[in-house]
N, C-alpha and C positions, 0 to 999 in steps of 0.2 A: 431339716437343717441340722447341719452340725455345728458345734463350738469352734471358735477363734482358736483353740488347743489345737485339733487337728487339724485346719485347714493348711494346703497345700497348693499355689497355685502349680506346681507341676511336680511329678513323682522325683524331680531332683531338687525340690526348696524344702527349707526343715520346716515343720509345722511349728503354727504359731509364732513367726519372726514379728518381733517387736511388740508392739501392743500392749504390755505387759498386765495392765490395769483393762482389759477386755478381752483374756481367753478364754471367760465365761459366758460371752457374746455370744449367739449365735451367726454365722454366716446364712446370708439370703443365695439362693443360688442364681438368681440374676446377676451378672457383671459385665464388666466390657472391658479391653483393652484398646490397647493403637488399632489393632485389626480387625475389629469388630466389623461385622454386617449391620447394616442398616431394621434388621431386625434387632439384634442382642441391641444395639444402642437405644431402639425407641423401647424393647421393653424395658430397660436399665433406668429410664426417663420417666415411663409411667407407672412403674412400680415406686419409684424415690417419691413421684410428688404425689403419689399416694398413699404412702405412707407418712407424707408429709401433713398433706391434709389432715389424714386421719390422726396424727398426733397434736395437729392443732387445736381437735373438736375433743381432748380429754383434757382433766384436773389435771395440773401441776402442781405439784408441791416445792415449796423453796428449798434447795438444798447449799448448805453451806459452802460447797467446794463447786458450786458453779455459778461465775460472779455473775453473768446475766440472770439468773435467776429463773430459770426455764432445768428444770429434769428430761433432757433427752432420754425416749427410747429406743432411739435408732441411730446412727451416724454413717455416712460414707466415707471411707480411707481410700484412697490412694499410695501407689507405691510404683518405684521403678522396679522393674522385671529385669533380667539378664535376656530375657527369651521374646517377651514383645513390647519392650521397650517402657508401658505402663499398665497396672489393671488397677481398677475401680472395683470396691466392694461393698457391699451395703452390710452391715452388723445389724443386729437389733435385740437389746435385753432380755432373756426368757421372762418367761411368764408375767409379758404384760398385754395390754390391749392391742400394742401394735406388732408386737411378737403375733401374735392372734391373726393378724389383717397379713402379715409375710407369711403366715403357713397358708391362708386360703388365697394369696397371690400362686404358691407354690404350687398346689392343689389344682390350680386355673390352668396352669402354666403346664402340666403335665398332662390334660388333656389334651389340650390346644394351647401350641407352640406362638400365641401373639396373642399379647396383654392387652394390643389396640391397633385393628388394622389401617383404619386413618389416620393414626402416629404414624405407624411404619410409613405407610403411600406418601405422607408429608415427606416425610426425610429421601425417602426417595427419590421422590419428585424434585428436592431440592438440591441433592447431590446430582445427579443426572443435571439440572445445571450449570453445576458446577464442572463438571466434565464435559459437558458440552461445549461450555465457552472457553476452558485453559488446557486440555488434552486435546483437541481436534482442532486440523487446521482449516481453512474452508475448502481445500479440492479434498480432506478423508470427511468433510459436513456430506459435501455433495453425493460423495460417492457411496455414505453411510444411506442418506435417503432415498440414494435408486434401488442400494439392497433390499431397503425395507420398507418401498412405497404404500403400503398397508396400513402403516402406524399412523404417517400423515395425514392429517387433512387442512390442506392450506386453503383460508378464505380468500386470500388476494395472491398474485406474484410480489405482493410487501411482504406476506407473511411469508412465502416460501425461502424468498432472499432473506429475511431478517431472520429464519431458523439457518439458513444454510452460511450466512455471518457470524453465527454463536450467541446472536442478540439472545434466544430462547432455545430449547425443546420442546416438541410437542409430540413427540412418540414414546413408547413405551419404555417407563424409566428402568426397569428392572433388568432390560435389556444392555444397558449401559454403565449401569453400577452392583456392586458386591462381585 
C-alpha cells in the first residue's frame, strides 16, 4: 500500500487531490469505479465490511475531534473522475490493527484475484437479472436460448416462457454481464 501523498487514480491526476488531513493514509488497493466488473465490486464490498468488522472487535479511544466518539482506522472516499465518471477508495491509518487486516487482504488478493467467490456469483447472478429483464427484448430472450440451449434447464413450458418473458435467468450469468 502506498500513502494518500502519492496516489493517482490515472498517470494524468495530481497525486494526493484533496484530503489534506489523510496523505499519511495509506490506500488499499481494492476500488471500484462506474465501470467496474462484478469482480472489483464484490471484492470492494468484502474487503470494506471486513475491515469493518474487524475494526468493530478493537478498543477505541475517545478522540476529541470526532463527535461520534468512535476513532476510525479506515474510511472510504469517493470522488468524481474526469475519466470514469466516479472511484471509490478505501484509506486506512498506518500502523494500526486494521492497517494490519488491509495488508493481509492485499497479500490474499495477490495470490488469488477474489476476496469471495459466492460474493462475486451473487452479484452476478443478480446483474445477469437485471440484464435479462431491461436489455433483451423477448424475440433476442428467445433467440438468446436456442444459442445457448446448454445453460437451460426448464422444469415446466412455465419456466421456459417466464425465462423467455424476462420474468428470470437461469443460465450462465457470466455469459451476460461484465
Amino acid at each position: 500500500m502506498k500513502p494518500y501523498s502519492q496516489f493517482r487514480p490515472s498517470k494524468h491526476d495530481q497525486p494526493g487531490l484533496n484530503l489534506l488531513n489523510r496523505q499519511d493514509w495509506l490506500v488499499v488497493s481494492v476500488g471500484q469505479n462506474r465501470d467496474s466488473d462484478c469482480a472489483d465490486r464484490s471484492n470492494f464490498a468484502v474487503v470494506t465490511q471486513s475491515l469493518e468488522s474487524y475494526q468493530r472487535t478493537t478498543v477505541f479511544f475517545a478522540d476529541p475531534n470526532d463527535p461520534e466518539g468512535w476513532n476510525h482506522d479506515y474510511e472510504v472516499h469517493c470522488f468524481n473522475h474526469w475519466a470514469c465518471g466516479w472511484i471509490e477508495i478505501i484509506l486506512v491509518r498506518p500502523n494500526t490493527l486494521v492497517c494490519a487486516a488491509a495488508e493481509t487482504w492485499e497479500e490474499k488478493l495477490e495470490n488469488y484475484s477474489l476476496a469471495n467467490e459466492d460474493h462475486r456469483s451473487e452479484l452476478e447472478h443478480e446483474e445477469a437479472q437485471k440484464v435479462w429483464q431491461n436489455c433483451y427484448s423477448n424475440a433476442e430472450r428467445v433467440k438468446y436460448i436456442r444459442a445457448h440451449r446448454g445453460q437451460f434447464e426448464f422444469q415446466s413450458f412455465a419456466d421456459m416462457l417466464g425465462c423467455a418473458r424476462g420474468k428470470f435467468f437461469c443460465g450462465d450469468a457470466s455469459d451476460i454481464v461484465d
